[in-house]
C-alpha positions in Angstrom: 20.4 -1.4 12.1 20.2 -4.2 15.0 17.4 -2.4 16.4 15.9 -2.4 13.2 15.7 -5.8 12.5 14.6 -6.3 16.3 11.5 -4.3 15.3 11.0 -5.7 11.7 10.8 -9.6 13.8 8.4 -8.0 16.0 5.6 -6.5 13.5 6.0 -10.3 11.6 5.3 -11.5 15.2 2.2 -9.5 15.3 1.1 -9.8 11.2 1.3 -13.5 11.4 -0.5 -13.8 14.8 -4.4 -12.8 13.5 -4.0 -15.3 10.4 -2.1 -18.0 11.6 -4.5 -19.4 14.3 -7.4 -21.1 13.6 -11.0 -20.0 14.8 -12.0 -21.5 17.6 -12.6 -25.8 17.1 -11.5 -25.2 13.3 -8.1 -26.5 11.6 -4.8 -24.6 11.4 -4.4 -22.8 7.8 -1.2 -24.2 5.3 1.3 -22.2 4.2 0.0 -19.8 1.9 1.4 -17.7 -1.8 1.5 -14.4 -2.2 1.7 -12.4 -5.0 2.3 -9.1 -5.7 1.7 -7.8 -9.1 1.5 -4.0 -10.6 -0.6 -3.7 -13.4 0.5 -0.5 -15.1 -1.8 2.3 -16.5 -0.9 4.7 -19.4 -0.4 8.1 -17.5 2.1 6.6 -15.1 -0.1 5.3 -12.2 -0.3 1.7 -11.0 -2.9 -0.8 -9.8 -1.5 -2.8 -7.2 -2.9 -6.2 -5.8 -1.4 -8.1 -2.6 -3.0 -11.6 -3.2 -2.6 -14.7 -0.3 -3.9 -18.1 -1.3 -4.2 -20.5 1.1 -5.2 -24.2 0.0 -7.8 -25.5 1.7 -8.5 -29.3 1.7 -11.3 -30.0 4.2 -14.4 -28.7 5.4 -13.1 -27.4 9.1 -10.3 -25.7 7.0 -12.5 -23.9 5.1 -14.2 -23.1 8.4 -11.4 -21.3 10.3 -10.5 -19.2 6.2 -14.3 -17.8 6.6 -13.0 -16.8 10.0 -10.0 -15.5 8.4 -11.4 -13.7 6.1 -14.0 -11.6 8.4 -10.9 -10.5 10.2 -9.2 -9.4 7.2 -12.6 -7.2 5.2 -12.5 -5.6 8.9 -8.7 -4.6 8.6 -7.5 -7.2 11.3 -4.1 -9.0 9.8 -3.4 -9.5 6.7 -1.3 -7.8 4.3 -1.6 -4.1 5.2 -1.6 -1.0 2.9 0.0 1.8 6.0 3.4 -0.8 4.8 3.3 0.2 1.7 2.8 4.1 2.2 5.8 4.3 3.9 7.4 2.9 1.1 5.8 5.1 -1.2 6.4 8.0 0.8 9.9 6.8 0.7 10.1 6.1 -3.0 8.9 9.6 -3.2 11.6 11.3 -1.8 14.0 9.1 -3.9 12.5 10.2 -7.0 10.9 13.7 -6.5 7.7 12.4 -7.7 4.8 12.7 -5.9 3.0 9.0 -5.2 -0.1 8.9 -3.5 -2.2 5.6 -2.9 -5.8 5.6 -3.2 -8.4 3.1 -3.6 -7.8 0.8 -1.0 -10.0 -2.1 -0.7 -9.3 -5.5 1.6 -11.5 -8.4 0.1 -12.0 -12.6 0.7 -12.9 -15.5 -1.4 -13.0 -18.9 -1.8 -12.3 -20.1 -5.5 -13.4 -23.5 -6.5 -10.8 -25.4 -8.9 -10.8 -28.7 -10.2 -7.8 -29.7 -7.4 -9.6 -28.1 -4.8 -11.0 -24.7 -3.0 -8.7 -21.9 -2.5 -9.3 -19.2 0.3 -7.6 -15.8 -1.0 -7.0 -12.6 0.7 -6.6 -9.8 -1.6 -5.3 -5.9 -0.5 -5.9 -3.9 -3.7 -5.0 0.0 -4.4 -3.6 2.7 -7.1 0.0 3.8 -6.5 0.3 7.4 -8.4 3.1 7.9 -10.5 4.9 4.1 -10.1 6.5 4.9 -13.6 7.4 7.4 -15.5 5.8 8.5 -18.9 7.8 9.8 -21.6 5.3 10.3 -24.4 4.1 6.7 -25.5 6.9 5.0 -23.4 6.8 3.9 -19.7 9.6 3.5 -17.4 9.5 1.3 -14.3 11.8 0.7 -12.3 12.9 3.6 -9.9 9.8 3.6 -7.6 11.7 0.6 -5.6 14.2 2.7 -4.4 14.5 4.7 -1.6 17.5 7.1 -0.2 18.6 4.1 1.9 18.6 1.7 -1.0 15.2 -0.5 -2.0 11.6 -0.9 0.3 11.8 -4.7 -1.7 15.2 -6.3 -1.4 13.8 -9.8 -1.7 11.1 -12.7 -1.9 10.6 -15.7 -0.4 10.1 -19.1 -2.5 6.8 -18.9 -2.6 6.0 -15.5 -3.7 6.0 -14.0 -6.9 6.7 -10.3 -8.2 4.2 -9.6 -11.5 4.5 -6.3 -13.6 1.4 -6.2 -16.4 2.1 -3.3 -19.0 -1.3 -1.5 -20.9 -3.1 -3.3 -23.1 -1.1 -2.4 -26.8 2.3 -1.8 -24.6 5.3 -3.7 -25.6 8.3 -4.8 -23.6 11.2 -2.7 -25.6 13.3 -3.6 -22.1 12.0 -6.8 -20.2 15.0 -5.8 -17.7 15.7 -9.1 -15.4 11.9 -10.7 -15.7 10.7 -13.5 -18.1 7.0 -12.9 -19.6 4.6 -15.6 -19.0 1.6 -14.7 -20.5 2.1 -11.2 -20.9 2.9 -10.2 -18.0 7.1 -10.0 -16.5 7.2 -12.2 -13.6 10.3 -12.4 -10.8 9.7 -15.7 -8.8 11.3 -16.4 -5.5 13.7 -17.1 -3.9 15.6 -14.0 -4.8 17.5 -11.0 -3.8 17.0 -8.1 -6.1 20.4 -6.9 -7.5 21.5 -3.0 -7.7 19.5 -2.1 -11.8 17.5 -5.1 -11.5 13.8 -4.5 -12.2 14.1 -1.6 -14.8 11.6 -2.2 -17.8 10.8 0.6 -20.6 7.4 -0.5 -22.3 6.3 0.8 -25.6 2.9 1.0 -27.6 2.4 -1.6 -29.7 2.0 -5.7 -29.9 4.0 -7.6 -26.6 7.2 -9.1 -28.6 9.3 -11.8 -27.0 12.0 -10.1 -24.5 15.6 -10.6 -26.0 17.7 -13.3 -24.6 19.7 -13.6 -22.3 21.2 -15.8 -19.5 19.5 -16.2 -15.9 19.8 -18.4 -13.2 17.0 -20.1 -12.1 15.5 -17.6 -9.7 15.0 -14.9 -12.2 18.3 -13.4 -11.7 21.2 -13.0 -13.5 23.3 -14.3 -11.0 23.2 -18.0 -10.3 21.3 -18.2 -6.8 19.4 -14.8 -7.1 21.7 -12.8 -5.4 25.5 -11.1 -5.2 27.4 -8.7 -4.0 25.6 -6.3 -5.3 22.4 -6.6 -3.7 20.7 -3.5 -1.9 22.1 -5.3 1.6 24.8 -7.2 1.7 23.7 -10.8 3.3 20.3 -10.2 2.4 17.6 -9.3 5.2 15.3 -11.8 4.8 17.8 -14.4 5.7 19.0 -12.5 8.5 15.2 -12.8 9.9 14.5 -15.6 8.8 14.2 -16.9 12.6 13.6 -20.7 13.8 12.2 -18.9 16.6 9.2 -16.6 14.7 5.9 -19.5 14.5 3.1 -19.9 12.8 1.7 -20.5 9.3 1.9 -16.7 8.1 5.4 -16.2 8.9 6.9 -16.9 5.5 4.0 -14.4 4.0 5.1 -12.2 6.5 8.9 -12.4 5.9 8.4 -11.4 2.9 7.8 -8.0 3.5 10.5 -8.1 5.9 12.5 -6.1 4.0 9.8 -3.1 3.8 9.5 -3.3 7.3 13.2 -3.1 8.3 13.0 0.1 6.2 10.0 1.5 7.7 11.7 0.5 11.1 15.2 2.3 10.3 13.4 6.1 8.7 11.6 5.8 12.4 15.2 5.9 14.1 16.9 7.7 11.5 14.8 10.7 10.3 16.4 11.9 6.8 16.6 15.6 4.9 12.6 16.6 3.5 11.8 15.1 -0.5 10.4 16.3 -3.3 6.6 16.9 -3.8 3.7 15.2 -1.9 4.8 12.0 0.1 2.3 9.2 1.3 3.0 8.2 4.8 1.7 6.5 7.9 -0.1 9.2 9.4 -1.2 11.4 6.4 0.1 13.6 3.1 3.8 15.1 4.0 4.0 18.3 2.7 7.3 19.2 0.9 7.3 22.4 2.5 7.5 20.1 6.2 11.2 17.9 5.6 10.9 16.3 8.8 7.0 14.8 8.5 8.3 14.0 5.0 11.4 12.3 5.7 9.4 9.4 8.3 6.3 9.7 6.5 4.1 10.8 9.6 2.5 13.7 10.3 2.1 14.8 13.9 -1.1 16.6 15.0 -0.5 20.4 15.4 -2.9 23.0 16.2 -4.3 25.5 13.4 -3.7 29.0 13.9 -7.7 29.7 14.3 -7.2 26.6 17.6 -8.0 28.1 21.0 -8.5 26.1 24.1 -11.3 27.0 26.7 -8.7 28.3 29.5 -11.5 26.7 32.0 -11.6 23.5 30.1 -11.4 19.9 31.8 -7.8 18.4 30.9 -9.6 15.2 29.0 -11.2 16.9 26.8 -9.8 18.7 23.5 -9.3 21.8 21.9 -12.7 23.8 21.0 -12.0 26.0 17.7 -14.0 29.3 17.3 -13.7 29.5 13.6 -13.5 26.9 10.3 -16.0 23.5 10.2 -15.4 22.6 14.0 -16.5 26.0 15.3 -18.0 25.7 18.5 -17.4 21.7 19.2 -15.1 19.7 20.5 -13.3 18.2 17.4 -12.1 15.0 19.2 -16.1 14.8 20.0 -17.0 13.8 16.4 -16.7 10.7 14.4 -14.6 10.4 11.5 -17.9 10.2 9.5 -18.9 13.7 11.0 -15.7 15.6 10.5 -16.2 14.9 7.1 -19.7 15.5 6.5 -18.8 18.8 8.8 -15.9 19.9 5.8 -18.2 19.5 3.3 -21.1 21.6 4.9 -18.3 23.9 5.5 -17.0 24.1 1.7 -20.3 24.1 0.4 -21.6 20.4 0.2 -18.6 19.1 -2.5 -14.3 18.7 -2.1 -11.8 16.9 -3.8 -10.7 13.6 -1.8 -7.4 15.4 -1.7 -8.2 18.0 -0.3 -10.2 16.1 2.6 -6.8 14.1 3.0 -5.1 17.9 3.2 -7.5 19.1 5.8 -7.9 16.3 8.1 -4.0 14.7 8.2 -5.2 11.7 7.4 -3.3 8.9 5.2 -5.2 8.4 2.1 -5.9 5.3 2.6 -8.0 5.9 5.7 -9.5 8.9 3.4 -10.0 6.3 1.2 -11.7 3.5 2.8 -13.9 5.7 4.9 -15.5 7.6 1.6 -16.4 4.5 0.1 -18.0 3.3 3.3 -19.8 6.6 3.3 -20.6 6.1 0.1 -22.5 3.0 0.4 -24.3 3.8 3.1 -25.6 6.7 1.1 -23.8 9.5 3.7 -21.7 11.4 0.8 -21.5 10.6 -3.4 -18.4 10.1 -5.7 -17.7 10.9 -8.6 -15.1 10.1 -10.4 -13.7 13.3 -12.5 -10.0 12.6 -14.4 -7.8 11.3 -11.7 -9.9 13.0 -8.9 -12.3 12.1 -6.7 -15.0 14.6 -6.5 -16.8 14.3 -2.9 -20.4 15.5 -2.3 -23.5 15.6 0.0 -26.6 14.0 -1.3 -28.8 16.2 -3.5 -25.8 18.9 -3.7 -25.1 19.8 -7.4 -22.2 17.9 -8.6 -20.5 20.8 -10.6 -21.6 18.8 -13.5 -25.1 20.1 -14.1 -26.7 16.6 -11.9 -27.1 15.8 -8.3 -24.7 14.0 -6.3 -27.3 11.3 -5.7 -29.1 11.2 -8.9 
């Protein structure tokens, strides 16, 4: 576990570096809020939102958030979406449900409000099957945990937890949270206790939540936390460290505890899950316990592989069958493999099934389609809950072009 935290300290090292200095001759950033809030959809799956808000109260402060914010659309710092697949992945063997995230998009802004501008940061994405759906009832609350306990034991005081329900849902179980306009909120600081979070929303008008007594964190224990909790003294305190700098620190703690987590399945490798699992370095197969159980899957050569015996030693394998026949596949750019998969499976795939056959983490799948797709290199369309992928001027399946 030491070794854990050692690591967690080390990734909050390197989160808060990128956003906590200041661009060259600008001012240093405050302290900023986060919040994370799940806004819940009907079949189960969730839209997510990671939002930082830094308050900015001169002009050379505004200056070094522009900076900021160019960083973070290019996927430098920030809040970062590979954290959160490992914690679906993990909450994915916990539960036996498959959870993929897709969707992901990294945006700035600067909002204007009467006491002043406000520079936000926003991660945003869809978490598949965050609750379960029993007819017209949702459950939430299990996707938190993992086999080692919860991938979010705790907040810091200035970030808030939000849960939004379906327009028409009511709260039949508001769990540990208090709804401020409409939505349950858990406000830090807090330590999440063992049952804590577990809300069962029903159609129908959003009543009041039934009574009953909290302390003044959210909890039902006086300070937020108790013996109870998912770890014992609480991991954000433990890194909570004099010795970590920098104005992003206490954004970055409070992911701490998803770090730590993603830290110990790297050292401790458990049995395989249950279904399709999201990790860091692609879709773990059920059929594969060890990519599933950390979340990574390692590059292995297809059966139809063969390397040129007389081949230089830098350069990769060249396949003699499939999409990369005849090329060096370490050659291409991401943007070519996949336009090279599509030629291959005549012009149109599902995004999943690009995500199957390159071992890539949806997100990456994700982000690079819609880059694709506005620079007019493939079309989407959006068919259910699938992605359908095509080539320009390829037929659909729907009767229309992909670019008309």
């Amino acid at each position: 576990m030491r070794s854990g935290l050692l690591v967690a300290l080390l990734i909050v090292a390197l989160l808060a570096a990128p956003l906590g200095a200041a661009s060259s001759g600008g001012a240093p950033l405050a302290d900023p809020t986060t919040t994370f809030t799940f806004a819940l959809e009907e079949d189960g799956d969730a839209n997510v939102s990671v939002t930082v808000e830094y308050p900015l109260d001169s002009a050379n402060e505004t200056e070094a958030f522009r900076d900021v914010e160019s960083d973070f659309e290019r996927g430098v710092g920030g809040p970062n979406v590979d954290v959160f697949e490992r914690a679906a992945s993990a909450a994915s063997e916990a539960t036996g449900r498959a959870m993929p995230l897709s969707d992901v998009e990294r945006a700035g802004s600067i909002r204007n409000e009467s006491s002043g501008s406000v520079g936000v940061l926003e991660l945003s994405f869809q978490w598949g099957n965050f609750s379960t759906v029993d007819g017209g009832t949702l459950r939430v609350g299990d996707a938190y945990r993992t086999t080692d306990g919860t991938w979010l034991p705790s907040l810091r005081g200035d970030q808030q937890l939000r849960v939004v329900g379906p327009e028409g849902y009511r709260y039949a179980d508001s769990g540990d949270g208090r709804v401020e306009g409409g939505a349950l909120v858990w406000e830090g600081p807090t330590t999440f206790q063992s049952g804590d979070r577990q809300v069962v929303l029903a159609g129908g008008e959003t009543p009041t939540p039934p009574d009953r007594p909290v302390g003044p964190n959210g909890s039902e224990t006086p300070n937020g936390s108790g013996p109870d909790g998912p770890d014992g003294n609480g991991v954000i305190e433990q890194l909570a460290s004099p010795m970590v700098g920098g104005p992003l620190v206490v954004l970055a703690l409070g992911l701490v505890g998803l770090y730590a987590f993603a830290a110990r399945r790297d050292e401790e490798p458990t049995a395989g899950t249950t279904g399709k699992a999201v990790g860091d370095g692609g879709a773990a197969d059920s059929s594969s316990p060890d990519r599933a159980a950390t979340g990574s899957l390692e590059d292995t050569p297809t059966a139809d592989a063969v390397v040129e015996p007389d081949a230089d030693e830098t350069e990769g394998p060249v396949v003699e069958e499939g999409p990369f026949a005849g090329v060096d596949e370490d050659l291409l750019s991401d943007e070519e493999r996949v336009e090279r998969l599509l030629e291959y499976n005549g012009g149109r795939m599902k995004q999943a099934n690009i995500v199957t056959e390159t071992g890539w983490s949806n997100a990456k799948v994700s982000q690079l389609l819609s880059a694709m797709d506005e620079n007019d290199r493939i079309d989407k369309l959006r068919i259910g809950r699938e992605n359908l992928i095509s080539l320009p001027d390829v037929d659909n399946g729907t009767g229309e072009n992909g670019g008309s």
